[in-house]
Steps between C-alpha positions, in 0.01 A plus 500: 500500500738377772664842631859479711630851730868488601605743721848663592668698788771715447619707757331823362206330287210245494466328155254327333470291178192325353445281231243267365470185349639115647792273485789665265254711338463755780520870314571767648241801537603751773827622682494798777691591719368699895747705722569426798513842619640647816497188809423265281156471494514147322169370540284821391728516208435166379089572553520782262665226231225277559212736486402458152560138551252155511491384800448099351871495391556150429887499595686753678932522532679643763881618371801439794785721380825279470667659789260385761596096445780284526604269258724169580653264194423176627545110284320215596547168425141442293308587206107453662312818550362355821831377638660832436199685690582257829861576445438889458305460834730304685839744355231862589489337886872473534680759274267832541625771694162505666253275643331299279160632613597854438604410163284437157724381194453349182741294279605531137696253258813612351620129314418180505841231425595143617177446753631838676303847505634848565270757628480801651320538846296873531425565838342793629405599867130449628436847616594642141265278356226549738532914493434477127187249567356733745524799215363323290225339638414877668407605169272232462742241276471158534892381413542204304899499439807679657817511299878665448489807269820299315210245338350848339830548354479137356163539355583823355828326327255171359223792389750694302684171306813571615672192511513471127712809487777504758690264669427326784615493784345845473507759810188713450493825722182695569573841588205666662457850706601360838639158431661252266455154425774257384411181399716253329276236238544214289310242336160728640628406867643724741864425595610790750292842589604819743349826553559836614311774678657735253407616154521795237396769695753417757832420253371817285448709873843397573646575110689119440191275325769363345728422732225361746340290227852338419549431872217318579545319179814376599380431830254281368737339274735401825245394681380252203838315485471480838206307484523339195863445407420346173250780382614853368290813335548492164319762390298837696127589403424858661171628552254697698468852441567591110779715585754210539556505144715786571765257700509198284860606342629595836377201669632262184850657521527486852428135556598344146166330448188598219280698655165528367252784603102367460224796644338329759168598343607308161346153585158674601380579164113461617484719763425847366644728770789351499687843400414675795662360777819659698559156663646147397171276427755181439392349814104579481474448169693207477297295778165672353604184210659250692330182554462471884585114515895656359533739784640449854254456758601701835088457624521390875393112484164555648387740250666275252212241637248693478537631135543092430158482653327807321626334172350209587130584616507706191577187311245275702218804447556492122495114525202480649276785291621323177362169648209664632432648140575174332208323753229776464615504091452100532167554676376658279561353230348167633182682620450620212542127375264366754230743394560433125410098617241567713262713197603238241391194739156686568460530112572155450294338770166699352625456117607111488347296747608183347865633599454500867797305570743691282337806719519308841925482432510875409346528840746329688796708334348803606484360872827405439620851409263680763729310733833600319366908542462374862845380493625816379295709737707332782809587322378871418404513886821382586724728295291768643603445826893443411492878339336619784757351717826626303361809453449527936874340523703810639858587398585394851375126479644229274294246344684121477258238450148533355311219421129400554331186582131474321379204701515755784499775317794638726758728345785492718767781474856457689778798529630771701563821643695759692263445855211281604288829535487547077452151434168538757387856281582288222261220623203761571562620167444179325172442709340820374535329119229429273391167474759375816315328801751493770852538507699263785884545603616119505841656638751782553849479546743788587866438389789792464674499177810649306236790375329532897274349653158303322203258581390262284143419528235239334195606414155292386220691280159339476301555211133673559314242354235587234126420458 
């Protein structure tokens, strides 16, 4: 079973969530929660989460809190996914307060109306992004998706139902230990988010919860008809720690709009430990259950690429052992044929004579299939050597073409890769492989691109030819 880790910073904590399972049906087994202690300490306190953990974690999530991107309203004058993406592009190069290549950002939809789309551009700087990829991959995590701790908040709201019970627009507000979340949603899309670097234990520190939830409510609230003139909150979810059910008639009374309370552990029914934590688990839990294709993708482009290509070889690999099994299944089966002919034509030829021809014509069909196995030897053979090849395809070389030529018996592979020095280790590779005779470059080609610098190379494989 498919397992998924997300893990989140705080300013005083590591957490982590995991939960099992694929697609929407990801449950949720495990939430803890490791100080940071005194200095920080970050990366030994996120080795004593993973301890107890597998190491073959099929997906792992890295949480960005709110605070740390930047958010622009943006409407563009189509409705194509690929269209928006080159508009996106062209708007992050001219309207960032940084340069592009020190920025990583990610685009979601708000509407769709007349041919026009309004989104919201999420931009976050590249050494944010790239301090939380070193962390992560120092404890020995192989990162599949980055995203904005407001998407947890969105999961959590979808997990829990609650669209059938208030009324949207609905502002939902996370309050953890040492932050907030406020995320305005609609329709299951996100319309506006902030956060803050504050929480309970500093509003209760300071003695005005109250008064400091009600603020930032209302600063939210301003900042929302800012953005979206047409859209207001119509109605507040709180949520986080359980104690917030202690504000809900101050908070109602003091803004003039239902408030309803929900335990941020309601939704998470399944997990059984879910009564011991002294932390929101909104965020964790709800992108423990999220579907990953829903969330917002902050993953630097190249690493982007090169889960793309993991996906795929995976895909190719499975490919190719079905077909494998479906030719040595075949083979088999038509051996097992050919022998079957072969003791009835012996019987035959010493038990009726006088039916030698009928005999002769069984004879030829079992040439006939003897050259079919042959056939399908070639095509076992040749599988053979196309798992063999995926499976010595690093992460760091992409695969384009494929195809073989039997007259030859040349397999010729074309793609590329980040230097003309792996795309020679990848050649000496291939000539150590079973059942390969040589392996030829026919060409490389170094070219710089919007993700760095690659060479594209062509490559011929002959097949070892067999007695």
């Amino acid at each position: 079973m498919a397992t998924r880790l997300v893990i989140e910073w705080t300013r005083t904590a590591v957490r982590l969530a995991r939960s099992e399972g694929s697609g929407s049906h990801q449950r949720l087994r495990m939430i803890r929660s490791q100080s940071l202690g005194v200095g920080g300490g970050t990366a030994q306190a996120l080795r004593l989460l993973l301890k107890d953990q597998s190491p073959d974690t099929a997906q792992v999530i890295g949480v960005i809190p709110r605070e740390q991107v930047i958010t622009r309203f943006m409407k563009f004058p189509s409705a194509q996914a690929s269209e928006l993406a080159q508009m996106v592009e062209l708007y992050a190069k001219a309207q960032l307060p940084y340069p592009r290549e020190q920025a990583v950002f990610d685009f979601h939809l708000i509407e769709q109306r007349e041919g026009f789309s309004s989104v919201v551009v999420v931009a976050c700087r590249r050494d944010v992004i790239d301090q939380q990829l070193t962390m992560l991959r120092e404890a020995g995590l192989s990162v599949g998706w980055l995203t904005v701790s407001s998407w947890g908040v969105l999961g959590w709201y979808q997990q829990a139902g609650l669209s059938r019970s208030v009324q949207e627009p609905t502002l939902v507000v996370n309050v953890d230990d040492a932050r907030a979340d406020l995320v305005l949603i609609a329709e299951g899309r996100i319309l506006s988010s902030r956060s803050i670097g504050q929480g309970a234990q500093d509003w209760e520190g300071a003695g005005n919860t109250t008064e400091s939830l009600v603020t930032e409510i209302e600063r939210s609230r301003a900042a929302i008809r800012k953005e979206l003139p047409a859209t207001d909150v119509r109605s507040i979810v709180l949520t986080g720690l359980s104690r917030m059910v202690q504000l809900k008639d101050l908070v109602a009374q003091r803004l003039g709009l239902p408030v309803a309370v929900v335990d941020g552990k309601e939704p998470l029914k399944e997990w059984p430990s879910a009564s011991s934590t002294t932390f929101s688990p909104v965020v964790l839990g709800g992108l423990a259950s999220s579907e990953t294709h829903q969330l917002l993708n902050l993953s630097p482009v190249e690493m982007r690429d090169q889960v793309r290509h993991r996906q795929q070889v995976k895909e190719l690999a499975m490919v190719t052992g079905l077909l494998i099994g479906v030719l040595a299944l075949g083979s088999l089966l038509l051996t097992f044929q050919i022998s079957r002919n072969q003791q009835m034509a012996a019987q035959l030829d010493h038990a009726f004579v006088s039916l030698e021809p009928q005999a002769k014509q069984l004879q030829e069909k079992t040439r006939s299939a003897q050259l079919v196995l042959s056939v399908l030897n070639d095509r076992r053979r040749l599988a053979s050597i196309l798992a063999s090849v995926f499976h010595a395809t690093p992460a760091s070389v992409s695969l384009e073409v494929v195809s073989f030529e039997r007259t030859k018996r040349e397999l010729t592979l074309r793609g590329n890769a980040a230097s003309l020095q792996e795309v020679l280790e990848y050649l000496k590779q291939l000539k150590q492989l079973d059942g390969v005779e040589d392996v030829n470059l026919k060409y490389s080609t170094g070219r710089t691109t919007m993700a760095g610098p690659r060479t594209d190379f062509e490559m011929v494989l002959s097949q070892r030819q067999v007695s």
